[in-house]
KETORVO-866520 format. One record per residue (C-alpha): x, y, z; residue in one letter. Coordinates in steps of 0.25 Angstrom, whole numbers, plus 5000, padded with zeros to 4 digits. Each point is the difference from the previous one (the first is absolute). Layout:
X; Y; Z; a
...
***
This chain:
5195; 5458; 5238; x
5000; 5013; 5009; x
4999; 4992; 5012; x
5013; 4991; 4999; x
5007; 5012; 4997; x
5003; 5005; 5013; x
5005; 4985; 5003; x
5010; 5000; 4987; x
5005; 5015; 5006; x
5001; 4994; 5014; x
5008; 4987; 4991; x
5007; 5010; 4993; x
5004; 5007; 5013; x
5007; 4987; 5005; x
5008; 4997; 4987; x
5009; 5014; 5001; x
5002; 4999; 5015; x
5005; 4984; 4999; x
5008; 5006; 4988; x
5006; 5012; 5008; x
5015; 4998; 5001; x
5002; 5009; 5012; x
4991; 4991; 5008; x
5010; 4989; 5001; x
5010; 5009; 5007; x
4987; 5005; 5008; x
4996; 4986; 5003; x
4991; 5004; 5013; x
4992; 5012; 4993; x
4999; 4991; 4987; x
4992; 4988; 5007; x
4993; 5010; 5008; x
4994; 5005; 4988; x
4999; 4988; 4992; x
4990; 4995; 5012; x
4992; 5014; 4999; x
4998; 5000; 4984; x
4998; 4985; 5002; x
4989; 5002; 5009; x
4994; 5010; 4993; x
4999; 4992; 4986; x
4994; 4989; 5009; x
4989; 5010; 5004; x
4997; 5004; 4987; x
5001; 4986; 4993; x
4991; 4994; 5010; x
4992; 5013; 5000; x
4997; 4998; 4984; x
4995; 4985; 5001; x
5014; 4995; 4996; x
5004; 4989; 5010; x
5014; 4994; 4998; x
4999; 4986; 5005; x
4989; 4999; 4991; x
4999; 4997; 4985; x
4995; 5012; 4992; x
4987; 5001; 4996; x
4997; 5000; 4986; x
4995; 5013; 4994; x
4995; 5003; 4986; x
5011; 5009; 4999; x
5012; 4993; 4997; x
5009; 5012; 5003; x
4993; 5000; 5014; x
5001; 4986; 5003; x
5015; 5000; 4995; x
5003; 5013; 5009; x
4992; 4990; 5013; x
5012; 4989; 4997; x
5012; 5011; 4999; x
4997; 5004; 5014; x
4997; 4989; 5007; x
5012; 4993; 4994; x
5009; 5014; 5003; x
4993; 5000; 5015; x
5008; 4987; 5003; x
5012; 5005; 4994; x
4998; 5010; 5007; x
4997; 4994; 5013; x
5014; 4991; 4998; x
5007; 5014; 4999; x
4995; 5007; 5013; x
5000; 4989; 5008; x
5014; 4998; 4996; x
5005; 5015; 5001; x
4995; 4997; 5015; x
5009; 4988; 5003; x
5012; 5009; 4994; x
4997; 5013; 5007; x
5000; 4990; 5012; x
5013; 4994; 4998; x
5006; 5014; 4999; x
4995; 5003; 5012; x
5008; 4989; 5007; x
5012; 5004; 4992; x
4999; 4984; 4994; x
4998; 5007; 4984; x
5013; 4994; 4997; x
5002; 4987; 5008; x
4985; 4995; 4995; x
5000; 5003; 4985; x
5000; 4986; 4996; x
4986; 4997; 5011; x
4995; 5015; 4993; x
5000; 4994; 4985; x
4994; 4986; 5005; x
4989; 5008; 5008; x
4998; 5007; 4987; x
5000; 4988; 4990; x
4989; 4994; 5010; x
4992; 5012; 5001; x
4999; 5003; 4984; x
4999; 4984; 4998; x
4987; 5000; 5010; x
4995; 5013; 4992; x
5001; 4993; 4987; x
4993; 4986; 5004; x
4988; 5010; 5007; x
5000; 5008; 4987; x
4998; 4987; 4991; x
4991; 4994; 5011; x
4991; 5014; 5002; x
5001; 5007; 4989; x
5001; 4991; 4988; x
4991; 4989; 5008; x
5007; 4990; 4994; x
5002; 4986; 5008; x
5012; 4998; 5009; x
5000; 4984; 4996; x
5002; 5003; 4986; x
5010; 5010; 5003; x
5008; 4989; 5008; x
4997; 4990; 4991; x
5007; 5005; 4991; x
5012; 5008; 5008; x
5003; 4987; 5004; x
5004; 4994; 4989; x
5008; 5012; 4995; x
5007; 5001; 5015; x
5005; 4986; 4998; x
5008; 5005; 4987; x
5005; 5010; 5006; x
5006; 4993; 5014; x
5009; 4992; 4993; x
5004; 5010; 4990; x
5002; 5009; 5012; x
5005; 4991; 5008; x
5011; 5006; 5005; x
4996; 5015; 5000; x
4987; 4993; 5010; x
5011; 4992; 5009; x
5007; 5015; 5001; x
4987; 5007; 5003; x
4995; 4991; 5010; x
5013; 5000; 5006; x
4999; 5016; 5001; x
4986; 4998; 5006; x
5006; 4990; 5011; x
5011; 5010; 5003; x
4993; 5010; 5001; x
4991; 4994; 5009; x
5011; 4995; 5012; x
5007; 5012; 4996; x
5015; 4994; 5003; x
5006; 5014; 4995; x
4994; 5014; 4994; x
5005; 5010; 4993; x
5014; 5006; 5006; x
5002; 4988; 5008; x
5015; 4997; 4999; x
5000; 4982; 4993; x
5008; 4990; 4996; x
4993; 4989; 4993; x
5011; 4987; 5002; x
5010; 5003; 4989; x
4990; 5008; 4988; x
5000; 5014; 5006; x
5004; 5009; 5013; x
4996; 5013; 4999; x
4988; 5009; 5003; x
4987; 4997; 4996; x
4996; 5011; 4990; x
4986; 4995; 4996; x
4990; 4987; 4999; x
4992; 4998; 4989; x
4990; 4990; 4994; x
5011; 4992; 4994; x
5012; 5004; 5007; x
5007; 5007; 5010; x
5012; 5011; 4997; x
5011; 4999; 5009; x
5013; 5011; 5000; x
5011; 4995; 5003; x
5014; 5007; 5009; x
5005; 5004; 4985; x
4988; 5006; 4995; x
4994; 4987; 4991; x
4988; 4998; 4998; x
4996; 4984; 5003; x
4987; 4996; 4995; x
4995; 4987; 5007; x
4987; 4993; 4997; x
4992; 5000; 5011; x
5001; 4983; 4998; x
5013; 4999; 5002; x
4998; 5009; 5012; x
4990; 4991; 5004; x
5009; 4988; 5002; x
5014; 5008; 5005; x
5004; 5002; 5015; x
4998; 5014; 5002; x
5007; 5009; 5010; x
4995; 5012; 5006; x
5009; 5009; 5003; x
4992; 5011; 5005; x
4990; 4992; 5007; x
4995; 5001; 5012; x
5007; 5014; 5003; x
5011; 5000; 5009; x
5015; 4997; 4998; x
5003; 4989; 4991; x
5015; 4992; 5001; x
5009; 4998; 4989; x
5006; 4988; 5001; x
5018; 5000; 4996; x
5005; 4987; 4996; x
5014; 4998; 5003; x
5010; 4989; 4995; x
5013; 4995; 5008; x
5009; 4989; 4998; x
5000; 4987; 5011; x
5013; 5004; 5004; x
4994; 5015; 5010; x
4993; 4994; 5013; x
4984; 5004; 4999; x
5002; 5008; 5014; x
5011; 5007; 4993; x
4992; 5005; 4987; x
4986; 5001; 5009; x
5008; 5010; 5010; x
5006; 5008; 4986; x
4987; 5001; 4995; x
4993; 5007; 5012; x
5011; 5010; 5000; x
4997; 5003; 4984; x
4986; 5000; 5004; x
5004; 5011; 5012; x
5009; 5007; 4989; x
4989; 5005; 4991; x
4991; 5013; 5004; x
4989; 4996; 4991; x
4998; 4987; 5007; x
4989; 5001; 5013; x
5002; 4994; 5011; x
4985; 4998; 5005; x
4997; 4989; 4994; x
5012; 4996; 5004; x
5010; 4993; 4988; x
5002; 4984; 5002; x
5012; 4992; 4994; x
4996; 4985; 4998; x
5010; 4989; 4995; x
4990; 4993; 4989; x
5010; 4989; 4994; x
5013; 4995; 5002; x
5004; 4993; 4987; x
5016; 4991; 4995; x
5005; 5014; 4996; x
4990; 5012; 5003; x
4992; 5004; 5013; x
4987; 5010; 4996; x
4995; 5010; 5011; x
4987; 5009; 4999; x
5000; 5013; 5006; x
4985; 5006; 5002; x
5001; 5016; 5001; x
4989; 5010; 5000; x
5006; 5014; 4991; x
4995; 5012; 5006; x
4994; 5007; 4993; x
5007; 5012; 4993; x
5009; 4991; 4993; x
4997; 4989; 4988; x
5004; 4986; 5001; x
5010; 5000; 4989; x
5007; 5010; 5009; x
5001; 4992; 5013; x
5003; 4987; 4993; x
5011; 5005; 4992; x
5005; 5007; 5015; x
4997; 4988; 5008; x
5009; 4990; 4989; x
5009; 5008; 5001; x
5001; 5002; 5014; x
4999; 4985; 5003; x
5012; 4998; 4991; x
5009; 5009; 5007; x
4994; 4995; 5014; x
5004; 4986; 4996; x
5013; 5003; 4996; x
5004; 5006; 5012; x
4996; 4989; 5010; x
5008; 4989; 4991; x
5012; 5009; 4999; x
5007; 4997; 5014; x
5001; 5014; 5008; x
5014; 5001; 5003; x
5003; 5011; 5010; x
5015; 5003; 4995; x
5002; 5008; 4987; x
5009; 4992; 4994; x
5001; 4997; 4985; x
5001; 4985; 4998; x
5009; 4996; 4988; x
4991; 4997; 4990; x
4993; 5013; 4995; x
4985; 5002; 5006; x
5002; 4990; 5011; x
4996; 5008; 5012; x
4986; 5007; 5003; x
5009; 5015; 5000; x
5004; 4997; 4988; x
4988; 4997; 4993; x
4993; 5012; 5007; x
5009; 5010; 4992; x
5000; 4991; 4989; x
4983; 5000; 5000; x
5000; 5017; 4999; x
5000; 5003; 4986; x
5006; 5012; 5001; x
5013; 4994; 5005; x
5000; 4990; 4986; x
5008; 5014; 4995; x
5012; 4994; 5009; x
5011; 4989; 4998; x
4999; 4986; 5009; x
5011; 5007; 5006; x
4993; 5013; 5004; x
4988; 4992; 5005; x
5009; 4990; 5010; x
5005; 5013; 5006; x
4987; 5005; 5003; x
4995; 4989; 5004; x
5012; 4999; 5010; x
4996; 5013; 5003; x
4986; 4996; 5005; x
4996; 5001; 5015; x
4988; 4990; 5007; x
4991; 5004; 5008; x
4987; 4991; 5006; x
4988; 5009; 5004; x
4986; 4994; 5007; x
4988; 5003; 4994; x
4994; 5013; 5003; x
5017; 5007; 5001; x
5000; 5011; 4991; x
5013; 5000; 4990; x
4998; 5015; 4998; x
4991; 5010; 5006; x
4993; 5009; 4991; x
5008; 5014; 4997; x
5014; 4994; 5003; x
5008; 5000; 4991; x
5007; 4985; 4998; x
5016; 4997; 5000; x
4999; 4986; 4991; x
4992; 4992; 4991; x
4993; 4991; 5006; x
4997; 4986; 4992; x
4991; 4991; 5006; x
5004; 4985; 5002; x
4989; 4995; 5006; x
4985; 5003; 5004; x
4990; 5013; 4998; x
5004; 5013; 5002; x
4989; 5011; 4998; x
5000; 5016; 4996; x
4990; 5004; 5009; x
4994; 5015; 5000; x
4991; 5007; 5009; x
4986; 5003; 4995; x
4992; 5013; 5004; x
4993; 4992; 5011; x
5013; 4996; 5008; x
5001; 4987; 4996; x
5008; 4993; 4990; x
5001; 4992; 4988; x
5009; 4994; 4990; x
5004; 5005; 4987; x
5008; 4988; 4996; x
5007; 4989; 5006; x
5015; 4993; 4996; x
5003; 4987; 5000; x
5013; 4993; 4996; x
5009; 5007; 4992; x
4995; 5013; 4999; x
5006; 5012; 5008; x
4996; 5013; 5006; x
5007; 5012; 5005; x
5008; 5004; 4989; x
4994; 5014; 5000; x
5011; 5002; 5012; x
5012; 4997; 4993; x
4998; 5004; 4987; x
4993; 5013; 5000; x
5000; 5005; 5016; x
4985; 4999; 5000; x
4992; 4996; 5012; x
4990; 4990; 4998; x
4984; 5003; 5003; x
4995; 4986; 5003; x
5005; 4992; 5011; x
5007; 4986; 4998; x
4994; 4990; 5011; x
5004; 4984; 5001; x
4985; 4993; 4997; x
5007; 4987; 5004; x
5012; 4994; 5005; x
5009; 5008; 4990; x
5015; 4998; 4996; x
5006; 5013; 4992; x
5013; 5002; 4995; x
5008; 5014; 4999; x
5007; 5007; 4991; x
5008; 5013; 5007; x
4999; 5013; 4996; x
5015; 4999; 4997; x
4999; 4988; 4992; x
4990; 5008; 4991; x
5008; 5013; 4998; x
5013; 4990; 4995; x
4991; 4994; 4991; x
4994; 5014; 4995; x
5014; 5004; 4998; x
5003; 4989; 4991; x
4988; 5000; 4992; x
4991; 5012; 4999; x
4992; 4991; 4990; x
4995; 4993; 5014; x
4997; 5014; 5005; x
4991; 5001; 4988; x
4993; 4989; 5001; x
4998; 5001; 5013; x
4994; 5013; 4998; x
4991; 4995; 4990; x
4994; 4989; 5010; x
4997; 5011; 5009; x
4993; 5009; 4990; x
4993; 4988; 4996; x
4994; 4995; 5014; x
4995; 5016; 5001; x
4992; 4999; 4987; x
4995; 4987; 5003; x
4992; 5008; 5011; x
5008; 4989; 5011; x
5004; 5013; 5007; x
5013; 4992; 5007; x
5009; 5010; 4999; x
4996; 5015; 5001; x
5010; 5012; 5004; x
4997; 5006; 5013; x
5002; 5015; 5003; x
5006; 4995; 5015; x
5010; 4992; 4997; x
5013; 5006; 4996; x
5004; 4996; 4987; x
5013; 4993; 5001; x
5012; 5004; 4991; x
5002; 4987; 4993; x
4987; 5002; 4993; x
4998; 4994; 4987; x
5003; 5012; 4991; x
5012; 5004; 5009; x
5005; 4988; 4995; x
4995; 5000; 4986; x
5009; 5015; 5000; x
5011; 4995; 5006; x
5000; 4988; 4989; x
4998; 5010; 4990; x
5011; 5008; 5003; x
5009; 4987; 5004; x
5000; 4997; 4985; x
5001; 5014; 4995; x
5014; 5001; 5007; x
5004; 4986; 4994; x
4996; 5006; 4987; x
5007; 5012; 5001; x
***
């Protein structure tokens, strides 16, 4: 009874550091010394006569002979336990803890499975037939009572194995889920989707689903824009809109380069696929809603004849001039009769790619609407070189800064293609400020909110001499306009 002392201490030893909690944040110093105090009961186990891979001996003290079986049975348990802490120390090592959780728990299960069929055969020498014989039997019932939980977990097994995603990976499986993969478990695995639902797929479903990888192999990967158009817009038309979209949006890379492709022509509708690759600081929601949009207003303004006079065809809206003004939402605070005289007021100019509209640090005389192509805001970086802030399509405008508040602008305006702008004078703009100081507000607004947005267009520059026709000059002179009416 002395003698098996020291092996129950060395037993004893192992119990409290497999049950210490600060190992498992610890997990290389913890199998470090699970090995060493594993070692060490070995030693003194097989020091004292007591073998584990064989039966115990029978002594004429019970208590002895039952203290033989509790260590040969804890020594496998043990064993399982150590050699596991080793897988798991190892996978941390690799930085793969997370990604292999699910090859960590069927490591385990086969280890304590072997450690319990080696403590029936070894310890309690009982017969492995028998055991099977009757396991059999009992393994029968339960398949097809378990039938599906086995179909899920064999299905775990086998994706685990091909490993067609791991955790983080970015999937959609055919129209169950799209989202993140969060975890993969024996019977299941978790996925988050964009709105922060949790979608639990069993992995036999997942099994028999196409699955997409969107973030396998590494690299960029293309998102893919459908886009609907009737019969009745030539495909060379729509394909040519489309690429100047595509060269509208910042976030879209060009290397890979973008692709438009015609995929069916049907009675009524014509469907086109645009492959783009996002960069990568902004989220495909983005860039889709920025390229729709861009497309939209592209198309519009190649199917909308360009006319080069400024006229104002009878029916309202008839000419491009008109429906430029019309398009600036700022201008909706006018009447149809206001907006035809601005748009008579308009002035057309043609620039070639690479012109600059406006030079950084001068100070613009009009609003500029774009007709037609890109225009970008380009800045100079540290370096020398320069990149682009943003870029205008269609129906949007630039250089109101000028005009309405005598500031210079800080980024420079240069044609990326063949680009068709049209004007608004400086005069034209002060008339209309005279009228409607509400439009002055507005205006105003929009400047203070592409500042906060960070877009850095328009920024006051301590060269350029402020002009007298500034925005709060004429919010004054408003001001007291309708004092003296008053009075």
């Amino acid at each position: 009874m002395n003698q098996i002392l020291y092996p129950c201490g060395a037993a004893g030893i192992n119990v409290l550091v497999l049950l210490w909690s600060p190992g498992r944040r610890q997990p290389i110093l913890h199998a470090a010394l699970k090995c060493a105090l594993f070692v060490l009961l070995t030693v003194s186990m097989l020091r004292y006569g007591i073998v584990p891979t064989q039966a115990a001996h029978r002594f004429s003290d019970p208590s002895v002979h039952f203290l033989h079986g509790v260590l040969e049975t804890g020594w496998w348990l043990l064993a399982a336990a150590t050699t596991m802490a080793v897988v798991r120390a190892y996978y941390v090592v690799g930085y793969r803890l997370r990604q292999n959780r699910f090859t960590l728990d069927v490591i385990a299960a086969l280890l304590y499975l072997g450690a319990v069929i080696a403590i029936v055969a070894d310890v309690f020498d009982i017969p492995l037939k028998g055991v099977l014989a009757t396991s059999g039997a009992l393994a029968i019932v339960l398949g097809l009572a378990l039938q599906s939980t086995l179909s899920d977990l064999f299905s775990g097994l086998l994706i685990n194995a091909t490993s067609p995603y791991r955790v983080g990976d970015s999937v959609t499986l055919d129209e169950i889920a799209d989202g993140e993969v969060v975890e993969v478990t024996w019977r299941a695995t978790h996925i988050a989707k964009a709105n922060r639902d949790m979608v639990v797929v069993p992995n036999s479903v997942i099994a028999k689903s196409r699955i997409v990888n969107r973030s396998f192999p590494l690299g960029p990967h293309a998102t893919v824009a459908r886009f609907e158009t009737t019969t009745q817009l030539r495909p060379s038309e729509v394909v040519h809109a489309l690429e100047l979209a595509v060269q509208t949006c910042v976030g879209i890379s060009q290397d890979p380069k973008p692709s438009v492709a015609t995929t069916s022509i049907g009675r009524r509708t014509a469907m086109y696929d645009v492959t783009l690759f996002r960069t990568g600081e902004r989220s495909e929601v983005e860039v889709l809603n920025k390229f729709y949009d861009a497309a939209h207003r592209h198309l519009e303004s190649i199917t909308v004849p360009l006319e080069h006079g400024n006229e104002v065809a009878d029916i309202p809206g008839g000419t491009l001039a008109y429906r430029l003004v019309e398009a600036i939402g700022i201008f909706g605070m006018l009447s149809k009769d206001q907006r035809i005289q601005l748009a008579k007021s308009l002035v057309r100019r043609e620039c070639a790619p690479g012109q600059v509209l406006l030079a950084a640090g001068t100070c613009s005389q009009s609003i500029s609407i774009v007709g037609y192509g890109v225009v970008a805001a380009s800045a100079t970086e540290d370096s020398g070189g320069h990149y682009d802030i943003v870029r205008l399509g269609p129906r949007e405008y630039f250089g109101e800064s000028g005009p309405i508040a005598g500031v210079a602008s800080m980024v420079a305006f240069v044609a990326r293609t063949y680009v068709i702008v049209y004007e608004l004078p400086d005069h034209a703009v002060m008339n209309l400020l005279k009228q409607h100081a509400d439009v002055a507000h507005a205006f105003a607004a929009k400047l203070e909110a592409r500042e906060r947005k960070g877009q850095a267009l328009m920024q006051v520059s301590p060269e350029v001499h402020m002009a007298e026709n500034g925005l709060m000059q004429w919010l004054h002179r408003c001001i007291e306009a309708i004092h003296h009416k008053l009075a």
